[in-house]
Backbone bond lengths (Angstrom), bond angles and torsions (degrees), N, CA, C in turn:
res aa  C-N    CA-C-N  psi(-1)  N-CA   C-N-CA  omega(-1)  CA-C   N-CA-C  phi
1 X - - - 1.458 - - 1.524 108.95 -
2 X 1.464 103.82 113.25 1.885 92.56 167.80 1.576 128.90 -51.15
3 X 1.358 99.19 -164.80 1.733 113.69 173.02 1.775 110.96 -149.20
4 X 1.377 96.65 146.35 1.297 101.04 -179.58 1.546 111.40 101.12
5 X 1.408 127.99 -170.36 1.614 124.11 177.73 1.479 109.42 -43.89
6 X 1.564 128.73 138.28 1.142 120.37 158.15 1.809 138.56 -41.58
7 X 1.612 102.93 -34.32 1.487 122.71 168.13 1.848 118.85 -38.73
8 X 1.543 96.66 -38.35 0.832 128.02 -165.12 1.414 135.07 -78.67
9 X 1.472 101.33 -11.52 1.352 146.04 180.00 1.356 119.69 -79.02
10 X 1.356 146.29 125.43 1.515 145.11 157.14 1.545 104.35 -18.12
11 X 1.292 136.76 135.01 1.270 138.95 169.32 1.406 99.47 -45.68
12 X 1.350 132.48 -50.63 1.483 116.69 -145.92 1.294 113.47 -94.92
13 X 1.513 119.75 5.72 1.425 124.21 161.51 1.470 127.41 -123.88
14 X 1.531 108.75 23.98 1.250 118.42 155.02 1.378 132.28 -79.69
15 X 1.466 121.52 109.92 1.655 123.24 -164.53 1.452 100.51 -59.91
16 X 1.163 159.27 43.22 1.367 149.52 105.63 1.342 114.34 -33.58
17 X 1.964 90.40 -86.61 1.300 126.71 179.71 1.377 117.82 -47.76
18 X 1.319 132.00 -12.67 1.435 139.41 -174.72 1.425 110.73 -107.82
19 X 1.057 107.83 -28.49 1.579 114.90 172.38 1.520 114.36 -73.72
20 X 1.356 127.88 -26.28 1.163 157.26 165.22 1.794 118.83 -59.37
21 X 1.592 82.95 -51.39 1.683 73.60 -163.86 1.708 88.76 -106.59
22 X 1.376 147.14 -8.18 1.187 139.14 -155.41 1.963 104.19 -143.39
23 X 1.284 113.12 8.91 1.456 128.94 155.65 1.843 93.05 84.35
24 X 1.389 115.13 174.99 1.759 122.33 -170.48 1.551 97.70 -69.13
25 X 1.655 119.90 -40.01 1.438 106.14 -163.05 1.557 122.06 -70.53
26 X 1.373 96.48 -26.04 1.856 93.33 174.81 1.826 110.56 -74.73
27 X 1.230 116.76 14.63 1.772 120.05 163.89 1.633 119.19 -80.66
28 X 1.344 119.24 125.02 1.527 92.21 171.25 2.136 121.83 -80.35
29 X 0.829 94.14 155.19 2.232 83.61 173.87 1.829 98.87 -26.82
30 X 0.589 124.80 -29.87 1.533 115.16 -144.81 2.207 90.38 -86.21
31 X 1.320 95.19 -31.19 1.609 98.84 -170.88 1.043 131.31 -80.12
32 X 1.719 93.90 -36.80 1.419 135.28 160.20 1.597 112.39 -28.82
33 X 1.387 101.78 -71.05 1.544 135.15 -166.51 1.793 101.70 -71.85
34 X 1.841 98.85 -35.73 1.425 90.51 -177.69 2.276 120.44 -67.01
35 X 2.041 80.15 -21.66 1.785 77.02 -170.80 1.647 100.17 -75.03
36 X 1.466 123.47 -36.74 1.539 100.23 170.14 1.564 135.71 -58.03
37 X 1.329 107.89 -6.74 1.563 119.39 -161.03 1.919 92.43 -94.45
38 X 1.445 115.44 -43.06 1.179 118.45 166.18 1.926 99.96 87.90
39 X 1.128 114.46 -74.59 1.647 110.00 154.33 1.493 134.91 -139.14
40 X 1.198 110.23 -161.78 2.028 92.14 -173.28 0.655 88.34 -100.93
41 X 1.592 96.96 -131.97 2.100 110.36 -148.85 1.052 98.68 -116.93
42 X 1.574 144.92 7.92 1.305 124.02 172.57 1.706 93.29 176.20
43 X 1.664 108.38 -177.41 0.505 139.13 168.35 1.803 122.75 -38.67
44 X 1.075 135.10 99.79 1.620 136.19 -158.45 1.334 129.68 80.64
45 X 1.694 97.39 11.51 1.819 101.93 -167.37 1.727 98.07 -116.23
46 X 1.036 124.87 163.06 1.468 121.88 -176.04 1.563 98.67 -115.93
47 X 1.255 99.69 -179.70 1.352 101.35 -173.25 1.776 96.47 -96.49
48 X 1.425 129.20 -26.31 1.503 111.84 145.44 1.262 120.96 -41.63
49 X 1.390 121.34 -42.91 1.581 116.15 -160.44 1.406 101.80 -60.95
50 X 1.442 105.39 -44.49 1.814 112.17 -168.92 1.919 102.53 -71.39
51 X 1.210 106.78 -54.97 1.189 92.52 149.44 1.744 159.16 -17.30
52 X 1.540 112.88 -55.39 1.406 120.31 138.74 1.418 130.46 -48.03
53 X 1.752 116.92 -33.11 1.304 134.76 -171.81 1.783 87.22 -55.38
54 X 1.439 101.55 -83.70 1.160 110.59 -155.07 1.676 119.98 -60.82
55 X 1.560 119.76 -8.62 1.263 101.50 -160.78 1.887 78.00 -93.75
56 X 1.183 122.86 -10.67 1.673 125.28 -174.10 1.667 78.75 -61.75
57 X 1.571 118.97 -75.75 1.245 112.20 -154.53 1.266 123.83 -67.55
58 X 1.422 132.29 15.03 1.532 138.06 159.48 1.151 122.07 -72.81
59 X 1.779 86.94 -49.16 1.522 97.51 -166.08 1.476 113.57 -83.71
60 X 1.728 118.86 -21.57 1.349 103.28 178.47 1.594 102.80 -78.70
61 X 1.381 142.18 0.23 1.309 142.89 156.92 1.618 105.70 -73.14
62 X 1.047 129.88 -88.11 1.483 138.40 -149.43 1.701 113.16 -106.71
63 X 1.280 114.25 30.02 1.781 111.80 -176.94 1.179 118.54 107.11
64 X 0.940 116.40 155.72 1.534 134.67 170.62 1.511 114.99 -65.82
65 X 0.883 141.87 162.84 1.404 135.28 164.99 2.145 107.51 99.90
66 X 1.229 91.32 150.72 1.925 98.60 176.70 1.011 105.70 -59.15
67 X 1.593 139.38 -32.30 1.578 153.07 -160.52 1.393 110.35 -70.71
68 X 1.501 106.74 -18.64 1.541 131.84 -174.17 1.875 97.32 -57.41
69 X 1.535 89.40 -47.79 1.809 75.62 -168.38 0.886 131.22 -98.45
70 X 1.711 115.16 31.28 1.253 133.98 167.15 1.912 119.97 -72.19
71 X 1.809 94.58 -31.12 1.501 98.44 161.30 1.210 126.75 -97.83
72 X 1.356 110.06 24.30 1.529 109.20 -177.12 1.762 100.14 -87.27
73 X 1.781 127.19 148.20 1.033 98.53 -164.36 1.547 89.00 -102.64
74 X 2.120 116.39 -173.37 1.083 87.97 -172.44 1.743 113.85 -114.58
75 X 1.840 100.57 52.73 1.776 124.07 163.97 1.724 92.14 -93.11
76 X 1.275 116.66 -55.70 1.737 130.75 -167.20 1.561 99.69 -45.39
77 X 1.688 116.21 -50.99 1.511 134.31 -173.15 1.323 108.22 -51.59
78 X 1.645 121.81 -51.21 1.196 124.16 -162.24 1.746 117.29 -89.30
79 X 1.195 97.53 -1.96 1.482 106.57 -178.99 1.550 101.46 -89.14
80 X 1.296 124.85 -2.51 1.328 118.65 -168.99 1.420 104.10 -89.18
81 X 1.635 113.74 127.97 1.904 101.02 -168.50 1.985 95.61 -64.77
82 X 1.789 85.71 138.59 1.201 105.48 150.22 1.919 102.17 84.76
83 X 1.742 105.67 27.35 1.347 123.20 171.88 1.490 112.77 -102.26
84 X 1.933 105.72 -85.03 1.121 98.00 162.26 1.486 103.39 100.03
85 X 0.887 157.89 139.04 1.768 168.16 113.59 1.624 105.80 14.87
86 X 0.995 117.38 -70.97 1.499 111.58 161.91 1.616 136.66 -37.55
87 X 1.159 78.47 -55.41 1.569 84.87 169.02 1.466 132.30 -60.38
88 X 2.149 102.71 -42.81 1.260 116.42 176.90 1.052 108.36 -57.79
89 X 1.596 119.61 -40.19 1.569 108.83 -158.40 1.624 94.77 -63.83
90 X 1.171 110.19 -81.80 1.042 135.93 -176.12 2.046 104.70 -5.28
91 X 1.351 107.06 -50.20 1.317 98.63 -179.22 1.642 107.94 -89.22
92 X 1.593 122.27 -15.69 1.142 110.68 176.91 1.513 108.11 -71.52
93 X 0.980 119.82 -12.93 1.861 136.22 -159.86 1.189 90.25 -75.90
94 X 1.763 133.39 -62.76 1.203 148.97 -157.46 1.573 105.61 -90.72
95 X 1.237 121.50 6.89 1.429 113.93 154.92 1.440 120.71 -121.94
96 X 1.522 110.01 -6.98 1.511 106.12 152.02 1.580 127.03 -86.36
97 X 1.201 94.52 -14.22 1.978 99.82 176.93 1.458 86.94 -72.75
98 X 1.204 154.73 -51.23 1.599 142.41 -175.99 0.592 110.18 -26.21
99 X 1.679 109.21 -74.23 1.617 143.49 -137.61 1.983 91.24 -85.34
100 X 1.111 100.32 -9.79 1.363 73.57 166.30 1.789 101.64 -134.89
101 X 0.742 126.12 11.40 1.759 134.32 159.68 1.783 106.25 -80.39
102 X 1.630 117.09 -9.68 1.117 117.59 174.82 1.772 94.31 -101.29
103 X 0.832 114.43 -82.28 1.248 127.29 156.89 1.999 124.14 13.38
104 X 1.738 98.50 -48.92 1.278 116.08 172.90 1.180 101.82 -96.81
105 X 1.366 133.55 8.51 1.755 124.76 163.73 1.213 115.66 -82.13
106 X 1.677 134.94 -18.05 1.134 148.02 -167.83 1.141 115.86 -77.19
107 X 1.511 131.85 -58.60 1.170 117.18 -177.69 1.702 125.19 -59.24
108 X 1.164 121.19 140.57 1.609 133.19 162.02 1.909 103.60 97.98
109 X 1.495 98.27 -3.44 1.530 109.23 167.42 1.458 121.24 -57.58
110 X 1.438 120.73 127.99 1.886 95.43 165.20 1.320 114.34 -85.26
111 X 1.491 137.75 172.78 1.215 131.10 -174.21 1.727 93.57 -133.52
112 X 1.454 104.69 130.26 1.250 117.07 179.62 1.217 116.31 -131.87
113 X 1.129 128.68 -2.09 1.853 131.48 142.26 1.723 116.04 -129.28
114 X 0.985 85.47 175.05 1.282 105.04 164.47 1.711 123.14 -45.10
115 X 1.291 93.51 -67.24 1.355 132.50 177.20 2.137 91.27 -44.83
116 X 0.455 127.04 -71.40 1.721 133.52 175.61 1.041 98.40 -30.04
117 X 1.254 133.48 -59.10 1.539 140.91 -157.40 2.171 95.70 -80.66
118 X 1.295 107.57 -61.64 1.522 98.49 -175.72 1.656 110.30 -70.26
119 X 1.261 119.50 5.79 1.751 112.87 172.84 1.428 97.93 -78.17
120 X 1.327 129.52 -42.79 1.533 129.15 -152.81 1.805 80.50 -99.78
121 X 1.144 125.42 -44.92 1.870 97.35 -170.15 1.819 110.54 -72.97
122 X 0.969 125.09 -51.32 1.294 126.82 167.98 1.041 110.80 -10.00
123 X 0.905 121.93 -86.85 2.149 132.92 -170.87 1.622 82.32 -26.17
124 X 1.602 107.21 -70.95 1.313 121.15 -155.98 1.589 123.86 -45.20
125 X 1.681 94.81 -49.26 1.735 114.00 -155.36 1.423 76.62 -89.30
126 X 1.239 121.32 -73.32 1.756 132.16 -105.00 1.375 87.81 -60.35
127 X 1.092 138.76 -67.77 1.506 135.47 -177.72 1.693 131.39 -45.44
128 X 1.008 100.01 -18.95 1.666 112.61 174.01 1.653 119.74 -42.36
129 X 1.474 122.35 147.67 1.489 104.18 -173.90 1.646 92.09 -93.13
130 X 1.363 114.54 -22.84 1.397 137.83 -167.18 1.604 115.57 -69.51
131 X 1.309 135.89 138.99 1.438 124.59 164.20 1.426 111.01 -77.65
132 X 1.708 146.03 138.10 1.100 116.94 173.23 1.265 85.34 -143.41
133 X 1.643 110.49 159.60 1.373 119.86 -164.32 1.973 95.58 -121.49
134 X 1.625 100.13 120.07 1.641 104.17 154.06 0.969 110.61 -136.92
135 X 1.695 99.62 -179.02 1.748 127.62 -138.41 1.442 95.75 -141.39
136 X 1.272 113.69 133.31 1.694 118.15 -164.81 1.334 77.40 -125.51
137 X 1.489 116.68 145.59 1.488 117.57 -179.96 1.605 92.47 -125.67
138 X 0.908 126.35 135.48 1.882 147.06 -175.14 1.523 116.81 -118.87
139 X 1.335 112.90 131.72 1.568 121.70 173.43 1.634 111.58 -71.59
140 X 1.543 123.34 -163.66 1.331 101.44 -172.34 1.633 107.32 -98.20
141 X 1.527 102.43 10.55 1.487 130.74 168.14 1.413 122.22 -62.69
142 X 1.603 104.94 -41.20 1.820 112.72 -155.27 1.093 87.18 77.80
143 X 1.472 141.05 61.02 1.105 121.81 139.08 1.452 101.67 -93.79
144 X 1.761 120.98 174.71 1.626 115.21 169.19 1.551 103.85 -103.08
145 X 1.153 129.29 137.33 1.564 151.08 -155.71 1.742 96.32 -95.65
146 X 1.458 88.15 -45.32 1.981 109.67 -155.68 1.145 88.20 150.44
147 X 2.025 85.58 163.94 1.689 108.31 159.97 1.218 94.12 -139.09
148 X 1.507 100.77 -159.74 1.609 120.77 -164.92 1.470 110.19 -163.42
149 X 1.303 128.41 144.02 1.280 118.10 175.54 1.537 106.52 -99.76
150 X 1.637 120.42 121.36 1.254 117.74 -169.83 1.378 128.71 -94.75
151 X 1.794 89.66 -20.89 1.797 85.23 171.40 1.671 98.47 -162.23
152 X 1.332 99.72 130.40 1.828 110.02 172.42 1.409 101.24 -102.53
153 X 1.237 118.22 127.94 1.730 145.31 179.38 1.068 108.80 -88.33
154 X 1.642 128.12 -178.02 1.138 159.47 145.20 1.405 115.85 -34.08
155 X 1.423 138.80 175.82 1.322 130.22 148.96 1.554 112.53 -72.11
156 X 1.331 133.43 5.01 1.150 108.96 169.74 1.777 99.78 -130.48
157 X 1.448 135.43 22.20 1.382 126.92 176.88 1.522 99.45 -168.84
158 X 1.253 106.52 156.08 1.711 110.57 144.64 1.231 108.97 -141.34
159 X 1.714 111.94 136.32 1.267 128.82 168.37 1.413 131.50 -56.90
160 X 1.199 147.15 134.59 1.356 151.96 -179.46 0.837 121.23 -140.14
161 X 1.547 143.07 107.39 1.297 154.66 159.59 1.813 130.58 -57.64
162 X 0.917 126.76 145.08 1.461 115.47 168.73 1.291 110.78 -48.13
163 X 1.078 95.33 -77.24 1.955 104.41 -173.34 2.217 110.49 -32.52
164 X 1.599 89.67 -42.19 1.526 76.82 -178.13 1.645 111.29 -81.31
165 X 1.533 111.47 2.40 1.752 97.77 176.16 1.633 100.73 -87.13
166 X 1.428 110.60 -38.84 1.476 111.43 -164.11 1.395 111.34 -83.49
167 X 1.515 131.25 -22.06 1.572 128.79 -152.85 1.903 88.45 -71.43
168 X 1.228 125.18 -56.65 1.468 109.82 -172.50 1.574 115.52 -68.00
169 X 1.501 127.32 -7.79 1.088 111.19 -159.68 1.864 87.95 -100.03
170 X 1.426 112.08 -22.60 1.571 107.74 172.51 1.600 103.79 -64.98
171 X 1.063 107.38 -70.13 1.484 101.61 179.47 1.627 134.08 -27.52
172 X 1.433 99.95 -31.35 1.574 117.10 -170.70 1.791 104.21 -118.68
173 X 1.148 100.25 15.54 1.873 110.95 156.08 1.526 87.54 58.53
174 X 0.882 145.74 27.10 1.555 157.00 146.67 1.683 101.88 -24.06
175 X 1.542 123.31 125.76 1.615 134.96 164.83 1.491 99.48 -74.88
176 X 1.485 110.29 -56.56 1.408 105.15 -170.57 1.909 100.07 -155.97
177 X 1.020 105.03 174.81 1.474 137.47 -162.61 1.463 114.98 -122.44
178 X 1.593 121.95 157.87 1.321 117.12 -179.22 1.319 88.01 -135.98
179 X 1.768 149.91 146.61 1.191 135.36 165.86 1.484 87.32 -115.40
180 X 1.379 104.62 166.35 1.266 134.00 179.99 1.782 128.91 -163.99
181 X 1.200 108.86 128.32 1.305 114.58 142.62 0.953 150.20 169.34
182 X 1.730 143.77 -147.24 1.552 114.12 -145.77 1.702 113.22 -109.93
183 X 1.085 119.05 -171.90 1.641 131.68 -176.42 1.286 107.58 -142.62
184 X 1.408 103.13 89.06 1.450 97.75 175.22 1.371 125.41 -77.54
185 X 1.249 124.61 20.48 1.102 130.84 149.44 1.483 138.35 -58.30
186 X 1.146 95.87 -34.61 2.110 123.60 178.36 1.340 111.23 106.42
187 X 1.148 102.65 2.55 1.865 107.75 -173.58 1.697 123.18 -118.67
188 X 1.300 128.02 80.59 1.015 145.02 -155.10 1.291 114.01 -50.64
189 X 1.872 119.01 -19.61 1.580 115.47 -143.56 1.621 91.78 -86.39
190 X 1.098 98.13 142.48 1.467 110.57 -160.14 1.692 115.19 -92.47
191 X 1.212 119.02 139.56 1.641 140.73 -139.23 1.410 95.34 -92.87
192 X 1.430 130.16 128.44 1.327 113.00 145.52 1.534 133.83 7.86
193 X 1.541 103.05 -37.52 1.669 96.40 -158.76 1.450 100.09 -106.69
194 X 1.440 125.40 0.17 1.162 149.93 153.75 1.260 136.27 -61.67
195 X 1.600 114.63 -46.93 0.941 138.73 142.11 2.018 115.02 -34.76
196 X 1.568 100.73 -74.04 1.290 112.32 -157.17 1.612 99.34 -66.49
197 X 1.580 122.96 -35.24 1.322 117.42 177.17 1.665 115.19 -76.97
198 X 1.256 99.97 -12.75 1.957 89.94 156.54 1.382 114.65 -76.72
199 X 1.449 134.32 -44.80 1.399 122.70 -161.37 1.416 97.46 -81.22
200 X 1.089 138.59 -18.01 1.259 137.76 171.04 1.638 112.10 -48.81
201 X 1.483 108.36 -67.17 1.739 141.66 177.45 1.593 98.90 -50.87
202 X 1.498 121.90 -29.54 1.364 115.54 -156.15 1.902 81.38 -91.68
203 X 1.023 116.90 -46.98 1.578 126.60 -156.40 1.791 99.72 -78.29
204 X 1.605 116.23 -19.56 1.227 108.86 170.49 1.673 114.80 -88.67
205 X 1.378 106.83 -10.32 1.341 109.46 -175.77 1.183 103.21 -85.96
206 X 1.463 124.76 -31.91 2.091 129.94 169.82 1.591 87.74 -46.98
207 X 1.200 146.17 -72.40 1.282 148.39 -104.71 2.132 83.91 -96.92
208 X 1.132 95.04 -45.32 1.700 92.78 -155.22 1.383 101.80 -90.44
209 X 1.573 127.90 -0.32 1.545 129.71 -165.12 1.316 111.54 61.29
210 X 1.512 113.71 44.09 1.872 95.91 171.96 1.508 85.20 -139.37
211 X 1.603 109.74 133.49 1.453 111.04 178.18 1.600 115.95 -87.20
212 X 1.498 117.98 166.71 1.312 110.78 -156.15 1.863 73.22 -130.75
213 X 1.245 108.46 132.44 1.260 128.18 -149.33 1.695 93.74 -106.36
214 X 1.357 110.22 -56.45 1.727 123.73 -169.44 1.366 100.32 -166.67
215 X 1.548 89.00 160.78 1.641 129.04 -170.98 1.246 99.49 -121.46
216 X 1.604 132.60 84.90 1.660 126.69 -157.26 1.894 85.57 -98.17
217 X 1.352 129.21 137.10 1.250 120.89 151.29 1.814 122.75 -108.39
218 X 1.303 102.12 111.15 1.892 76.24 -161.68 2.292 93.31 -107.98
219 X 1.467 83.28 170.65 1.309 85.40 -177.90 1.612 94.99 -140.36
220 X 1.470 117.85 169.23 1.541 115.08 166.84 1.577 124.51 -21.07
221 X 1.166 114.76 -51.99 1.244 116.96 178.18 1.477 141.15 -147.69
222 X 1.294 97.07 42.13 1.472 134.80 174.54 1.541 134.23 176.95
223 X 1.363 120.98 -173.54 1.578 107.27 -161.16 1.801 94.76 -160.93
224 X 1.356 101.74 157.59 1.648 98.27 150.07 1.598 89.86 -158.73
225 X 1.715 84.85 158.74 1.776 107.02 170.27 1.416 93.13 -93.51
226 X 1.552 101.72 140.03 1.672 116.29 146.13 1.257 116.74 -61.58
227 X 1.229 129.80 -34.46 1.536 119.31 176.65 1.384 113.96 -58.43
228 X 1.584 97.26 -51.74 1.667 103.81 -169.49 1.891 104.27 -63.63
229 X 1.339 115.55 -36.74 1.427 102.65 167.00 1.632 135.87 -79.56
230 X 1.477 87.09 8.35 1.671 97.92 161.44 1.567 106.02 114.10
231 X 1.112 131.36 114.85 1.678 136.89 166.98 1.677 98.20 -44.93
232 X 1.136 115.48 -50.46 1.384 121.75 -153.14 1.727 111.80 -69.48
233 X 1.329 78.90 -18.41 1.885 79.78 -166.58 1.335 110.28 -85.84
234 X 1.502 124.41 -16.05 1.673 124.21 161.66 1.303 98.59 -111.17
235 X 1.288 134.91 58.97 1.369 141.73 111.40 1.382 116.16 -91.75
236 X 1.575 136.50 -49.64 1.382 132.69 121.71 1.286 126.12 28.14
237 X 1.555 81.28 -91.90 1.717 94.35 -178.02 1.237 134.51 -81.98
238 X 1.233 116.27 6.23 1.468 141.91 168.20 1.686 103.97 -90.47
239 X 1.117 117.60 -61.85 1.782 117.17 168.23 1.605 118.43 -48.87
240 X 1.418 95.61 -33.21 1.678 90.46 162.67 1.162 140.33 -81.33
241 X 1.447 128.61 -12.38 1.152 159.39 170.00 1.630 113.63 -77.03
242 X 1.461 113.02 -32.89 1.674 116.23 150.99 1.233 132.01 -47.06
């Protein structure tokens, strides 16, 4: 790997040119990030160099990992010397074209675990500083219809109502529903209040004829279903709490 401006570099190890002739996956994050950045911050710095800068400064904020700078916002981006407005957009641009190039894989899918449902929210949720609550609406197939995001919270909750899990899935003749959502904490295992707002969702879905399938909680880098950890056990823990 050279040093200094990318220009400056042997053709055949410049992450342009490599992305080109050897496809995106043989790039590491760092090269990736360098072809949107285009160059660094000055004079003798590459647009890798600036590159390393910033994925250091995500991650010593929000985690380890490339996924880190999915919550970086893009005021936080531009304060970084040698970023700038241009730059932010530019990388905020290239992590919402994902998030929604993942996003448009969902509909007409069937869903047969859990695991299906937290591959496509992950990208989405897991990084968020925010809790936000969605609603996967399902045919009487498991196929996915659509979703919707029904409620963005606080940094430490988001609220969800019946009416906002069920109003699109009536509308869209929906069998059943999947709710979901994230912990930006990194720790998926689900809270008392998690618990109590599923049996709620499960008992509004008896009432309206639309079944409530799962309670997915995903985080950066893992997930669990409430179903799969048992219906019974936040009925439990709700009677104990009386």
């Amino acid at each position: 790997m050279g040093t200094g401006p990318l220009r400056e570099w042997p053709r055949e190890t410049r992450p342009r040119e490599r992305i080109l002739a050897q496809g995106s996956q043989s790039l590491s994050p760092q090269e990736l990030l360098a072809i949107l950045l285009g160059t660094g911050k000055g004079p003798g710095q590459s647009a890798l160099d600036l590159a390393v800068e910033i994925l250091r400064w995500v991650e010593s904020r929000y985690g380890q990992g490339v996924a880190s700078l999915a919550r970086a916002s893009g005021e936080e981006l531009c304060k970084i010397p040698g970023v700038g407005p241009a730059k932010a957009s530019r990388v905020m641009a290239a992590l919402e074209l994902g998030r929604r190039v993942m996003a448009g894989r969902l509909p007409g899918l069937p869903i047969q675990s859990p695991a299906d449902v937290a591959a496509w929210l992950q990208p989405q949720l897991g990084h968020l500083a925010q809790e936000q609550v969605v609603v996967l609406w399902l045919d009487a197939k498991h196929r996915v219809l659509g979703h919707e995001t029904v409620s963005v919270g606080s940094l430490q909750e988001a609220l969800a109502y019946p009416r906002d899990i069920f109003r699109g899935a009536l509308i869209r003749h929906a069998a059943a529903v999947i709710v979901a959502h994230n912990h930006p904490s990194g720790d998926p295992t689900p809270s008392p209040e998690d618990w109590s707002m599923t049996q709620r969702m499960r008992e509004a879905g008896r009432v309206v004829g639309v079944e409530m399938l799962d309670h997915i909680i995903v985080a950066a880098e893992s997930f669990v279903s409430l179903r799969q950890l048992g219906w019974d056990k936040g009925d439990g823990a709700k009677k104990k709490r009386r």
